[in-house]
C-alpha positions as CSV (number, residue, x, y, z in Angstrom):
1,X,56.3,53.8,90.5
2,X,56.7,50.4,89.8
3,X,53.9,48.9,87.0
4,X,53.9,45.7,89.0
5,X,52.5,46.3,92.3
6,X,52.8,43.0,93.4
7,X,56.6,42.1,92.7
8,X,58.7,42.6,96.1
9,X,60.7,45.7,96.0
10,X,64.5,45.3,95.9
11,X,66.8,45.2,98.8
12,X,67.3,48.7,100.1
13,X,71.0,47.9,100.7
14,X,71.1,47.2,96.6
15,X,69.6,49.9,95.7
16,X,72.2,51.7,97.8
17,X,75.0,49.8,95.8
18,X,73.7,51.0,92.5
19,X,73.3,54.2,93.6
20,X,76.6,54.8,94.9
21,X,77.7,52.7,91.0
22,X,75.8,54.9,89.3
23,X,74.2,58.1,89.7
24,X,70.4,57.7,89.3
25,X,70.9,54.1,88.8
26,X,69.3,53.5,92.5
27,X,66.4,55.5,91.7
28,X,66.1,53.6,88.8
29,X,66.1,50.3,89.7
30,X,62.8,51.9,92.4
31,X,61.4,52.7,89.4
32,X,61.8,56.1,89.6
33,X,63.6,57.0,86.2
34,X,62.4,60.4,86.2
35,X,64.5,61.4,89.2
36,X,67.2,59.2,88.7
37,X,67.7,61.0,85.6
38,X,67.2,64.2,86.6
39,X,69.9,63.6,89.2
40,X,72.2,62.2,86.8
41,X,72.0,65.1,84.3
42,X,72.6,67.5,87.5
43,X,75.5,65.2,88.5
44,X,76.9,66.2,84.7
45,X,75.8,69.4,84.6
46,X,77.2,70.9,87.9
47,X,80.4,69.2,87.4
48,X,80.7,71.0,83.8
49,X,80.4,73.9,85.7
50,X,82.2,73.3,89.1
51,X,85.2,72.2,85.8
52,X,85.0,75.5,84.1
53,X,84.7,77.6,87.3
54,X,88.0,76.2,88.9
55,X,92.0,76.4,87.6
56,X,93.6,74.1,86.1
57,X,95.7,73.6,89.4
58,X,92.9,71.5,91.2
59,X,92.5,68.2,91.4
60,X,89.9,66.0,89.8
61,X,87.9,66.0,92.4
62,X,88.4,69.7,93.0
63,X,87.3,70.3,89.3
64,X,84.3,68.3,89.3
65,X,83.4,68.9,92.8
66,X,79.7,70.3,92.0
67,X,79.1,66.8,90.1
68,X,80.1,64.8,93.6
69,X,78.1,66.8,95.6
70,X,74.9,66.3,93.8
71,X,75.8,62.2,93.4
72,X,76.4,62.4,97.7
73,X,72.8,63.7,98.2
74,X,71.3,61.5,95.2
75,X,72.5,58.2,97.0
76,X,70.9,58.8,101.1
77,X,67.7,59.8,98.6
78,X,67.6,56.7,96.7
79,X,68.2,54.7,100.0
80,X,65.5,56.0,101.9
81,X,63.0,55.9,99.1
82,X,63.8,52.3,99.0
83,X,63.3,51.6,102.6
84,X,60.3,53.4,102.5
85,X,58.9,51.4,99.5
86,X,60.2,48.4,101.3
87,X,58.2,49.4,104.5
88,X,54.9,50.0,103.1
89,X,54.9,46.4,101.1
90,X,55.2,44.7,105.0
91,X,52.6,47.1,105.7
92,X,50.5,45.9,103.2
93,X,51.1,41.6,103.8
C-alpha cells in the first residue's frame, strides 16, 4: 500500500496504460511492487519456457506465448485494484 494515505490515488485508466507499457509497472505505480514484480518475473519466466518448449518454426509471439499470457491477466488485475483503491478514497471524503 501506499505510505501516504492521504495523496489521491492515480487515475485507474493510467494505471491501465502502464500496465499494458510495462508488466508490473501498473501494480507499481498502486504501490503494490511486490506483485507487480512477481508478475513481471512470471511474465519472464513463462516465456523462457513457452521459448524453449516450442520449434524454432513459430513466431515470436508463438515462442514467448507463456510470457503474453501472464502480462494479459496482470493488466485487468492492475486495473481493477486501481479502481478499487480509487473507490474506497470517495468512500472515505
Amino acid at each position: 500500500p501506499r505510505k501516504n494515505a492521504m495523496s489521491k490515488p492515480l487515475n485507474p485508466y493510467l494505471v491501465l496504460l502502464l500496465a499494458v507499457i510495462l508488466p508490473g509497472a501498473g501494480h507499481v505505480a498502486i504501490g503494490e511492487q511486490r506483485r507487480g514484480l512477481a508478475f513481471a518475473l512470471f511474465v519472464v519466466l513463462f516465456s523462457i519456457v513457452t521459448y524453449m518448449t516450442t520449434t524454432p518454426d513459430r513466431s515470436f509471439i508463438g515462442r514467448h506465448a507463456g510470457g503474453f499470457f501472464i502480462w494479459a491477466l496482470s493488466i485487468p488485475d492492475a486495473y481493477r485494484r486501481a479502481r478499487m483503491r480509487a473507490v474506497e478514497a470517495s468512500l472515505k471524503r
